[in-house]
N, C-alpha and C positions, 0 to 999 in steps of 0.2 A: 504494500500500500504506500510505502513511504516515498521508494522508490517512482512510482506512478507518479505521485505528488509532484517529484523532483523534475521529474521527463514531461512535467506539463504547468512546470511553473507554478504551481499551487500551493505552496509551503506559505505558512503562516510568517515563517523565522527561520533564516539561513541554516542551509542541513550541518550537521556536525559528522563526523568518524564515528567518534567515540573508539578509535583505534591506542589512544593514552591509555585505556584499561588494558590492551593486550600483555602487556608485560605481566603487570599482577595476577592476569589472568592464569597467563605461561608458568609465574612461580608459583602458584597455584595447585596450579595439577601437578608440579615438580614435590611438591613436598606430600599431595599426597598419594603419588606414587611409590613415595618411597617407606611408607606408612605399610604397604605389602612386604618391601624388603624387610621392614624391622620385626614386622608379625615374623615370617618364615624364618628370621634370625631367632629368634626367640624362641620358638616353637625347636628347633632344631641343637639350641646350645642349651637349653636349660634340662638339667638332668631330673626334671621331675617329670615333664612332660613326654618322658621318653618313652616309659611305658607304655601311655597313653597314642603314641604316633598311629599305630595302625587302625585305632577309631576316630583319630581325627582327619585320615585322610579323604573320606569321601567328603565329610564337611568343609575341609580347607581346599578340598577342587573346588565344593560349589561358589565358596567365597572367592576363590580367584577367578574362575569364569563369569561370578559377578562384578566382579572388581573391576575386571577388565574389558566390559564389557560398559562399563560405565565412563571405564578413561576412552573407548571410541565414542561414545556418544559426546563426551567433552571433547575431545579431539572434533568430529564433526561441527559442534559450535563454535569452537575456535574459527573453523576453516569457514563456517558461516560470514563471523565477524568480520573476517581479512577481506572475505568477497565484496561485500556490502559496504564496508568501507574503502574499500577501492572505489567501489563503483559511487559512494557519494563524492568522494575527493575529486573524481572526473568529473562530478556533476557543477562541483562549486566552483573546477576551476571553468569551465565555459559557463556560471552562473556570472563571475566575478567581472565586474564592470573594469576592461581592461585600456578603456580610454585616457588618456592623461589631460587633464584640464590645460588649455593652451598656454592661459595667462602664468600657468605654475610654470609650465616647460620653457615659455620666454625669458622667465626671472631666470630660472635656473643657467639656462644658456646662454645670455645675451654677453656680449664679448667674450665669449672661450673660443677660442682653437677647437676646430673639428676635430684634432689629432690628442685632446686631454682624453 
């Protein structure tokens, strides 16, 4: 919808990214990716849990196929975000009034060298 908006001029208020959240985003799912590693770390070094290993593995497959299943689904929004904000950044730059106002350009210019 937003996009529509943008491809027909009908924005209330100039489109934004919102691509500044990518980062936080990225460190995001970086920590809690690693939130598995520390589980299976644990699970694997701690000698009480040993005995226990071969009833927790059908439970620690299903958690990791949900796990991960979850980091595609955030991976696919990520890849949403970068789309859509590509595609607004295009939008604004041919939105952006790229004309320079004369009287500004003559201050600016008037007796320099073509060659400054």
């Amino acid at each position: 919808m937003f996009l529509l908006q943008i491809s027909h001029d009908s924005l209330s208020s100039a489109p934004r990214t919102q691509l500044e959240f990518l980062t936080a985003i990225c460190e995001d799912l970086h920590v809690h990716m690693n939130h598995w590693n520390s589980i299976k770390q644990i699970v694997h070094t701690d000698e009480w849990l040993h005995p226990m290993l071969p009833a927790f593995a059908t439970q620690m497959d299903a958690a990791r196929r949900c796990f991960f299943q979850l980091r595609d689904s955030a991976l696919w929004w990520i890849d949403k975000l970068i789309r859509v904000g590509l595609q607004v950044s295009q939008a604004q730059f041919f939105l952006f009034d790229w004309s320079i106002p004369t009287d500004l350009f003559v201050r600016q210019h008037v007796g320099k060298s073509s060659f400054c």
